[in-house]
C-alpha positions in Angstrom: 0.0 0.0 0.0 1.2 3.7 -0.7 0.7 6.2 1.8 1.3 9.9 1.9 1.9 12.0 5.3 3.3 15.2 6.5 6.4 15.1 9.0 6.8 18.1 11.2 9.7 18.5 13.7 10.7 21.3 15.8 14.6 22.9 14.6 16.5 23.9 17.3 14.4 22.8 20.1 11.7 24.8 18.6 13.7 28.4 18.8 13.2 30.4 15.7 15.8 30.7 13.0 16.7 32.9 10.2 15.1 31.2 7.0 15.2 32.3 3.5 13.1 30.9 0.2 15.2 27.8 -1.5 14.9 30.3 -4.7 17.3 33.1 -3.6 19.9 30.2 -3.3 22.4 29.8 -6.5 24.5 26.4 -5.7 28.0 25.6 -7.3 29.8 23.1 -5.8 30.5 23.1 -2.4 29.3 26.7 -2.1 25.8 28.6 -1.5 25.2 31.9 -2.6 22.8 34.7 -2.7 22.2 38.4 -3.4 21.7 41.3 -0.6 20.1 44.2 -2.0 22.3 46.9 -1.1 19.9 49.6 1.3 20.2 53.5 0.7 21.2 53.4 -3.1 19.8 55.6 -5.9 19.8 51.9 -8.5 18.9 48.7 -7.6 22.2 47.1 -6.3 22.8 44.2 -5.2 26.2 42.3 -3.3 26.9 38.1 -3.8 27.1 36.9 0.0 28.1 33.4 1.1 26.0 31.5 3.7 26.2 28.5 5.1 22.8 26.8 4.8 21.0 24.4 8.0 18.3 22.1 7.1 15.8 22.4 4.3 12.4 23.3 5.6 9.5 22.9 3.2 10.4 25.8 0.8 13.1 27.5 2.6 16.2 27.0 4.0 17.6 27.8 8.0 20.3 30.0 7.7 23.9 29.6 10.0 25.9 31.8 8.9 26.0 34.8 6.4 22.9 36.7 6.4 21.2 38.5 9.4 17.6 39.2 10.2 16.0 42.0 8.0 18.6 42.1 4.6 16.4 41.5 1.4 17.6 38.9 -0.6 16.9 38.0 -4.8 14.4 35.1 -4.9 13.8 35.6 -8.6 16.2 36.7 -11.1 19.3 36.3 -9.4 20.8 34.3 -12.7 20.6 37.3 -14.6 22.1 39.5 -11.6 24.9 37.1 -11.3 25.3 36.8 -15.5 26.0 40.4 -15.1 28.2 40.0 -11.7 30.2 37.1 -14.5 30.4 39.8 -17.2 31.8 42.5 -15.0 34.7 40.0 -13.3 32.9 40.9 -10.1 32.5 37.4 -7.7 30.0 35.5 -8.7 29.1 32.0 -9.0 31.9 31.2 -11.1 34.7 33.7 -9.6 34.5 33.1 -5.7 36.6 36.1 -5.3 37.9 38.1 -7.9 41.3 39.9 -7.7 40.8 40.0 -4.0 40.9 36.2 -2.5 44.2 35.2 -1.7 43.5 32.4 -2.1 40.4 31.7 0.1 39.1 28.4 0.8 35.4 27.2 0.6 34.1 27.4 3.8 35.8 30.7 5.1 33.9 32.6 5.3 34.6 36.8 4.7 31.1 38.3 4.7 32.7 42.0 4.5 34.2 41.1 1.3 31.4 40.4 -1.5 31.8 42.8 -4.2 28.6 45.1 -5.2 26.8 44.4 -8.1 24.6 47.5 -9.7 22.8 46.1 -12.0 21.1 49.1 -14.3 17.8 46.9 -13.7 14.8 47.4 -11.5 14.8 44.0 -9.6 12.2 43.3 -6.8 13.8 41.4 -3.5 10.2 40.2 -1.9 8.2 39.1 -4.9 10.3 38.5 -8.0 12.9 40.2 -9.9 12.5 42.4 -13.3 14.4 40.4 -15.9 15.8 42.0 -18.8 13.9 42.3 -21.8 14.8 39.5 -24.5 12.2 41.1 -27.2 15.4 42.5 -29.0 16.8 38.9 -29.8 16.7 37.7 -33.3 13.9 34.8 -33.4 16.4 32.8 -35.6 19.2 33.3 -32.6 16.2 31.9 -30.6 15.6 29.0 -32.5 18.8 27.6 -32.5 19.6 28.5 -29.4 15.9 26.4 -29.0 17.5 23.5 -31.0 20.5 23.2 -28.5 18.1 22.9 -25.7 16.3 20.2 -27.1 19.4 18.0 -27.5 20.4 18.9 -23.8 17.0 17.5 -22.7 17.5 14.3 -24.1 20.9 13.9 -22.4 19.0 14.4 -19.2 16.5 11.8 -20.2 18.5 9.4 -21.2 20.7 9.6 -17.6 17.3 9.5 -16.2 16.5 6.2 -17.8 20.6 5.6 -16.5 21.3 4.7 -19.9 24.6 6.1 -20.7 25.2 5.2 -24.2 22.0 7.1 -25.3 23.3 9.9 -23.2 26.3 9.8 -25.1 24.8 10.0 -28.3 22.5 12.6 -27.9 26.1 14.5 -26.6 27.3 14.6 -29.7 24.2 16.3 -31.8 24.2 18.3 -28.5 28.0 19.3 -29.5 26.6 19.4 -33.5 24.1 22.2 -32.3 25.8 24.2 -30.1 28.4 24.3 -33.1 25.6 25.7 -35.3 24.8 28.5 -33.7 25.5 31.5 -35.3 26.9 34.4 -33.4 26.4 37.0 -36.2 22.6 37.0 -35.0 23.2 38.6 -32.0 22.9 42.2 -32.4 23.8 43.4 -28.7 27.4 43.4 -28.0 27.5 43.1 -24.4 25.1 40.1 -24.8 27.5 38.8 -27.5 30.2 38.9 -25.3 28.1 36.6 -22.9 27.2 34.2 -25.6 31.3 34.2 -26.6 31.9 32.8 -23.1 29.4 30.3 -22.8 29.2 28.8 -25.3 33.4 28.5 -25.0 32.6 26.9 -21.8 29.5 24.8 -23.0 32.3 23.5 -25.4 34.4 22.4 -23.1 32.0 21.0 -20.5 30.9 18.8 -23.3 34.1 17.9 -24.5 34.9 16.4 -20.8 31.6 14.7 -20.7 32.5 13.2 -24.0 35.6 11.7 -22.2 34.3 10.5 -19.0 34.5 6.8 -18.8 31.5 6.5 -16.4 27.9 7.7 -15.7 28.5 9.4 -12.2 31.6 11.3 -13.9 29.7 12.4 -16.6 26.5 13.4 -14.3 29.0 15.6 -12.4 30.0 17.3 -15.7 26.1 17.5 -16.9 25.2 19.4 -13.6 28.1 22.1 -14.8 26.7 22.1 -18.3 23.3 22.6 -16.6 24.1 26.0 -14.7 25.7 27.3 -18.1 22.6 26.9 -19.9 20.4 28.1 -17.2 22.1 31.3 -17.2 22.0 31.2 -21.2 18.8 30.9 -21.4 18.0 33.2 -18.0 19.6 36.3 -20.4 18.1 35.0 -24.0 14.7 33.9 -23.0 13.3 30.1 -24.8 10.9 29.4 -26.6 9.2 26.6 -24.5 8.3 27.0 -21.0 11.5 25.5 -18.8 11.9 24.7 -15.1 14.9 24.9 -13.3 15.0 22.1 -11.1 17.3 20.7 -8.0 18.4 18.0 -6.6 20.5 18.1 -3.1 21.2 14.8 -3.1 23.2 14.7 -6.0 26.9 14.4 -6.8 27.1 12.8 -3.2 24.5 15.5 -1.7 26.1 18.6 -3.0 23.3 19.2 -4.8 23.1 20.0 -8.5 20.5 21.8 -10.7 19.1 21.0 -13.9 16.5 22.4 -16.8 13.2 20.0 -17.7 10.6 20.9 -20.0 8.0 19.5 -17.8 6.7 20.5 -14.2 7.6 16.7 -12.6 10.9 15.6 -11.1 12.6 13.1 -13.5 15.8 13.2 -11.9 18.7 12.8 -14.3 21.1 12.5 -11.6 19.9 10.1 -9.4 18.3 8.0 -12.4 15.8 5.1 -11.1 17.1 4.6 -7.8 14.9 8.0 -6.9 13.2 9.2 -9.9 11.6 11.8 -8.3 13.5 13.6 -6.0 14.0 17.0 -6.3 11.9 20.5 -6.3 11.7 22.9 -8.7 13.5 26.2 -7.9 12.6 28.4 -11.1 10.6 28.8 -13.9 11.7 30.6 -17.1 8.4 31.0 -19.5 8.6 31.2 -22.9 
């Protein structure tokens, strides 16, 4: 017989704690970030902030370390603020520290030392952020850009069904695709510049995951590939509905995200040992 119930427990021995929404949290790797809005400034601005995340409490997350009672934090849109954060060289998901770590480790953590991210955009901190307008993007730019998504979802399916040589295959039209886009078709130069980068670094994800001599290698590289084409298609817009989903149990419960073109949890990296786990954290509409 199936069953389904509702678990409560008391955190802490029932003392309150700081909680934020699981949407204002960007994960990479071992690390989990979000963005402050900076208070008293004339634009929107906004500052990357580590924290250090307790347990996961229906939609939201305890917080430990890194944020205190009262800071407004991105629960929408914070790809695109930290697509522009990546742009500028300011620390972001992908530069931890910028020209100013030393060398920091994960896990120390400097919260004085996030760089400030003014964004030019009107972005809303309780409800959900103003993204920027992808109206001005060539339809053909689109389509293609449509095509490469298409081949991506069938690598997730196929590590969903754990069937790794299908996965492999539909890598290589993925790799086909990506080639075939055509740059020309962006007219924008600063979002030319972010297509010049990503898909550089699409290329070489793909190239590894080529490579990788087993499925739970080449998972880790797909969850890489994953943020990249979030964040692609977070500053270009889609023209399907797509859901950015999560898993924290994957890559050994680091947690990992990935896109679906449907609502449910097929899980592509924990495959048919748990289908379904996972939640969905955002939703990019066509």
């Amino acid at each position: 017989m199936l069953a389904k119930g509702v678990v409560s427990s008391p955190l802490d021995g029932g003392q309150p704690q700081l909680q934020i929404p699981a949407s204002a949290v960007l994960w990479t790797g071992e690390r989990s970030l979000v963005y402050v809005q900076r208070p008293n400034t004339e634009q929107p601005a906004f500052q990357a902030r580590e924290v250090v995340l307790g347990h996961r409490v229906g939609d939201s997350y305890v917080v430990l370390e890194g944020l205190q009672e009262g800071e407004d934090v991105v629960i929408h849109g914070n790809f695109m603020i930290d697509s522009a954060a990546q742009l500028a060289d300011k620390r972001s998901m992908m530069n931890q520290a910028p020209g100013q770590n030393g060398g920091r480790m994960p896990g120390e953590h400097n919260h004085d030392s996030g760089e400030n991210m003014d964004t030019g955009h009107e972005h809303t901190t309780q409800s959900s952020a103003q993204t920027e307008s992808t109206e001005d993007v060539s339809g053909e730019f689109r389509s293609q850009l449509n095509s490469l998504i298409k081949s991506y979802l069938e690598i997730s399916h196929s590590l969903a069904d754990d069937n790794f040589k299908d996965a492999s295959s539909a890598l290589s039209t993925f790799e086909k695709k990506l080639k075939a886009v055509d740059m020309s078709l962006i007219q924008q130069q600063d979002r030319r510049q972010f297509w010049m980068e990503r898909q550089q670094q699409i290329k070489d994800l793909a190239s590894q995951m080529s490579n990788a001599e087993s499925i739970a290698v080449y998972r880790s590289q797909f969850a890489s590939l994953s943020d990249q084409l979030a964040e692609t298609v977070n500053r270009f817009g889609s023209q399907q509905t797509l859901y950015l989903q999560y898993c924290q149990m994957a890559r050994d419960s680091k947690g990992a995200n990935w896109l679906s073109a449907q609502k449910e949890i097929i899980n592509p990296y924990m495959g048919q040992q748990m289908p379904n786990c996972g939640v969905k954290k955002e939703v990019f509409d066509s």
